[in-house]
C-alpha positions as CSV (number, residue, x, y, z in Angstrom):
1,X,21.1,3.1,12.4
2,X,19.6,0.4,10.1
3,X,18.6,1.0,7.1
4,X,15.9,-0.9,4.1
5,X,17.6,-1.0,0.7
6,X,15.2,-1.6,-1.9
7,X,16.2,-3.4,-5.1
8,X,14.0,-2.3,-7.6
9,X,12.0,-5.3,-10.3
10,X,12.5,-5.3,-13.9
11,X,11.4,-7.5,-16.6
12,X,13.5,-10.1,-15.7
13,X,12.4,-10.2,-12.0
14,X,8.8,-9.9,-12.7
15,X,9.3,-12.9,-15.7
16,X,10.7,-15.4,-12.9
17,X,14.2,-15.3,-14.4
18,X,16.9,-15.8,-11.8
19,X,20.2,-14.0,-12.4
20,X,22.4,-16.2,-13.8
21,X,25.4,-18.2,-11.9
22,X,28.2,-15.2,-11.9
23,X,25.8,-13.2,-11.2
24,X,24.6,-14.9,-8.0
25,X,28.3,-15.0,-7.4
26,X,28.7,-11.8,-7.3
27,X,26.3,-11.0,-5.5
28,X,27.1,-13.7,-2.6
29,X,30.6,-12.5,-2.2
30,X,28.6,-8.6,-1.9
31,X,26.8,-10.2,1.0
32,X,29.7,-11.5,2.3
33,X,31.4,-8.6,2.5
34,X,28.0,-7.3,4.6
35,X,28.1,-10.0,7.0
36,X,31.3,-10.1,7.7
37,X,31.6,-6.5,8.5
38,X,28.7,-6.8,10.8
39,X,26.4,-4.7,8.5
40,X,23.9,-7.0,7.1
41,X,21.0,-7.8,9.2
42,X,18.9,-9.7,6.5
43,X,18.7,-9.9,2.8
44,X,16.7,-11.8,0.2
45,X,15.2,-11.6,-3.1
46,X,11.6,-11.6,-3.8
47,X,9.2,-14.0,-6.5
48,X,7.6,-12.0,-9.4
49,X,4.4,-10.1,-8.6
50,X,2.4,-12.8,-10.2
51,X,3.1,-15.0,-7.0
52,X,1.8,-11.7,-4.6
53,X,-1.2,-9.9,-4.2
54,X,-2.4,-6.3,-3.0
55,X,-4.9,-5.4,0.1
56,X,-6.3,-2.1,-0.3
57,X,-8.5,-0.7,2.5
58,X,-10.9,1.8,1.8
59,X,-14.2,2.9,3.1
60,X,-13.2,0.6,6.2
61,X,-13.3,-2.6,3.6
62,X,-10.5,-4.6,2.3
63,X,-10.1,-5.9,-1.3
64,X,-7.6,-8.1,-2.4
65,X,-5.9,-8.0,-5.6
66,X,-3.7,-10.5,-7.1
67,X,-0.7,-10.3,-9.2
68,X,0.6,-9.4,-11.7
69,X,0.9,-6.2,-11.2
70,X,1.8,-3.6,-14.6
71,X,4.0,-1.5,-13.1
72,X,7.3,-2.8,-12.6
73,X,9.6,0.4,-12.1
74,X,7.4,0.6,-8.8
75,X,8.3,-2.9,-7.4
76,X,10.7,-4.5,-5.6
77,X,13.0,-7.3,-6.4
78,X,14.6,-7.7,-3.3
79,X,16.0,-6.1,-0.4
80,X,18.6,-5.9,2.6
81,X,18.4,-4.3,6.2
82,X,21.9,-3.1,7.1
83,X,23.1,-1.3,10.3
84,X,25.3,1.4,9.8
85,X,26.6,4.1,11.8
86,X,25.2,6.8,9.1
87,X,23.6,7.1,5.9
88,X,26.5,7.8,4.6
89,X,28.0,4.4,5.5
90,X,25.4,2.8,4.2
91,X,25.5,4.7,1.0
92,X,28.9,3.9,0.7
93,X,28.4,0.2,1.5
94,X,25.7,0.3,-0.9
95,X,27.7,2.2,-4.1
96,X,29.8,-0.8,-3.8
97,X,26.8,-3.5,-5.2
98,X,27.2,-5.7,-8.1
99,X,24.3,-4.5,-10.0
100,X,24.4,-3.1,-13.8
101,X,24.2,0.2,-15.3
102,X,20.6,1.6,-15.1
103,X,19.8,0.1,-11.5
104,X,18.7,2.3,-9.0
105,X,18.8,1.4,-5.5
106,X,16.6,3.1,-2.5
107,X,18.2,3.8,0.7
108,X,15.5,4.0,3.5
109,X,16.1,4.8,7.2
110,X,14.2,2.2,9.6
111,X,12.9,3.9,12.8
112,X,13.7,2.8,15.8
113,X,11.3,2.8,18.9
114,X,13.1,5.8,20.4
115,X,12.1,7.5,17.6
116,X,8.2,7.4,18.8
117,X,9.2,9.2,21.9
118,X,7.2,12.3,21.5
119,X,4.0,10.1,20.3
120,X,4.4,7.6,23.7
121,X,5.5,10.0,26.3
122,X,5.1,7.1,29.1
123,X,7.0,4.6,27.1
124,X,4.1,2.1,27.5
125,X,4.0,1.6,23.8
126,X,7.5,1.4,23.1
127,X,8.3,-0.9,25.6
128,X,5.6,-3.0,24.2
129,X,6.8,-3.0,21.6
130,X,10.3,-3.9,22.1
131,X,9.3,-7.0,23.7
132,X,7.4,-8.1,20.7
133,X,11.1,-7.7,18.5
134,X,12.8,-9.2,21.4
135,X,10.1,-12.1,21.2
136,X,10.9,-12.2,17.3
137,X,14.2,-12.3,17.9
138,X,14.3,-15.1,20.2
139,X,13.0,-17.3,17.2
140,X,15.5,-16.3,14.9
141,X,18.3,-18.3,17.1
C-alpha cells in the first residue's frame, strides 16, 4: 500500500525559513531510516506559497491565483510517499518523525489502479494507465 504524508506549513515554511542544520539532520537520518527499510518512495519539502499559485475552474473557465495564500494551517510544507504493508505500518513509521510538539501529520492512502476496477470493468483504462507510470518510471532511472 503507499501512502501520501502531508507535512503541514507554518509560519516559518510560508516565511522561506529553512529548518536549521540539526534539524535537517534529523530529519535526513529519518529518511534514512525510510530508505533503507524500503519504505520511502519519494520525499521533499515544498517553497512558501508566495512562489505557487492556485487554478480554480468554474463555470467551465480557469482563473489563476498567485501566492501568498492566508491560510497556512491548510498548506503543505512538504511530503513523502511511503509503501507499507498497512496503515498501521505507516502510522507507526510515521509516529517515529523528528518533528516538534504541535505538528500534525496527514496519513493518506494512494489508490492504486486496481482500485478503479468497478469504474473500468474492461481494464482498458487501467492498463492505460499503468503504462503511462511505467513510462514515468522509466525516466526516473
Amino acid at each position: 500500500m503507499r501512502f501520501m504524508v502531508m507535512v503541514p506549513a507554518n509560519k516559518d515554511s510560508e516565511a522561506g525559513t529553512l529548518p536549521s542544520g540539526p534539524e535537517l539532520a534529523q530529519m535526513g537520518k529519518f529518511n534514512e531510516e525510510l530508505v533503507k527499510a524500503g519504505v520511502m518512495l519519494a520525499g521533499e519539502g515544498l517553497q512558501a506559497s508566495s512562489k505557487g499559485a492556485k487554478i480554480k475552474f468554474a463555470g467551465g473557465k480557469t482563473a489563476v491565483v498567485d501566492g501568498p495564500f492566508t491560510e497556512a494551517k491548510e498548506m503543505i510544507a512538504g511530503f513523502w510517499i511511503i509503501q507499507t504493508k498497512s496503515k498501521e505500518e505507516a502510522i507507526a513509521w510515521m509516529k517515529r518523525a523528528p518533528f516538534p510538539d504541535g505538528t500534525t501529520l496527514e496519513i493518506r492512502q494512494i489508490f492504486e489502479s486496481a482500485d478503479f476496477a468497478p469504474s473500468d470493468p474492461t481494464g482498458e483504462l487501467r492498463a492505460k494507465e499503468d503504462a503511462l507510470r511505467a513510462q514515468v518510471s522509466s525516466r526516473k532511472s
